[in-house]
N, C-alpha and C positions, 0 to 999 in steps of 0.2 A: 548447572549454571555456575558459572566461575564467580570468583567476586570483583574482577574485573569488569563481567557486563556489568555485573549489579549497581557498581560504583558510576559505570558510566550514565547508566539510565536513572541513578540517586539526582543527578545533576538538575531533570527534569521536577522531583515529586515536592508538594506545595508551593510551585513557583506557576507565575501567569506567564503564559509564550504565546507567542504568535507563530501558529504551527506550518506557516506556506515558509517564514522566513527561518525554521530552523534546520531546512535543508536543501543544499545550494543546484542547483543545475550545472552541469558538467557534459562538455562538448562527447559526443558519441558513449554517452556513457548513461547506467542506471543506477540511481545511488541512492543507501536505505539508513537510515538512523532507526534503531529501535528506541523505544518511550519505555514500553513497559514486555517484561518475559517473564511467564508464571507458567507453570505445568496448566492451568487452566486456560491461557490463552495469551497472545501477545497481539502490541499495536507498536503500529512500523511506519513512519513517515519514507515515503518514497519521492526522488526525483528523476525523470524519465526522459533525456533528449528526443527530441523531434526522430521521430520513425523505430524507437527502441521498443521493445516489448518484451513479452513473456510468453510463448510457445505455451502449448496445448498442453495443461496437463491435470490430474486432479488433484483433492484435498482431502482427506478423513474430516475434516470438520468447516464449519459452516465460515463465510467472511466477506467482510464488511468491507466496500473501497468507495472510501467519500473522496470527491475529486477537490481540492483545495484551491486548483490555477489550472489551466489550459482545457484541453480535451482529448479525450481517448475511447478507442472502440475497444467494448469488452465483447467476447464472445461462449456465451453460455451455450454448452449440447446444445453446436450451431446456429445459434440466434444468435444476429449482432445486438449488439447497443450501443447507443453513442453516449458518450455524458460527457457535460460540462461545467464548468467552475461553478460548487454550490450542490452538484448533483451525487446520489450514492445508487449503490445497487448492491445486494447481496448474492454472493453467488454460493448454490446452494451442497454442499458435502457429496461427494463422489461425483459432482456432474464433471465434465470435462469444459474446463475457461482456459481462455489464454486475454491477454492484453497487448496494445500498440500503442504509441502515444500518435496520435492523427496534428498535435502539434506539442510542446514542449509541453509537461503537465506533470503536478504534484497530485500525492494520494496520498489517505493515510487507511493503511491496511486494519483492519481488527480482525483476528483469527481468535475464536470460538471454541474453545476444546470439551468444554465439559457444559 
């Protein structure tokens, strides 16, 4: 970890934010602000244009996607699920997810390492 990220992500730590509006939506694009990065695990605000996602793939450890704003179909070892603004799901290490945004939608990711 550089001190770069560190400094970027110091910007967040004992400050109150409102976490839908600290990362903007951007036309055909997905965009990730990290919060916090520790060998133990990282939390990532995500913004997702309408129809964008994340293809099929897995994770070594366990993670957490609370939805902030819009809705998206997540897909767990092929079970869909829908969720929307207010809603989370964990998806569970080694299974096989992907994501789509079903209309424009923020998340904040928590990935679980240890």
């Amino acid at each position: 970890m550089t001190s770069d990220t560190e400094n970027h992500y110091d910007q967040f730590k004992g400050k109150v934010i409102a976490l839908a509006d600290s990362v903007a939506y951007q036309d055909g694009a997905i965009i990730s602000q990290t919060l916090i990065e520790k060998k133990t695990g990282t939390v990532t605000l995500f913004a997702f244009d309408e129809g964008q996602g994340l293809s099929e793939h897995t994770a070594p450890f366990d993670a957490l996607v609370y939805l902030l704003d819009g809705s998206a179909e997540v897909v767990i070892s092929g079970k869909s699920h829908n969720l929307n603004t207010g809603e989370m799901i964990i998806m569970p290490a080694g299974n096989p997810h992907s994501l789509v945004a079903l209309t424009r939608f923020k998340m904040l990711l928590v990935m679980v390492k240890e």
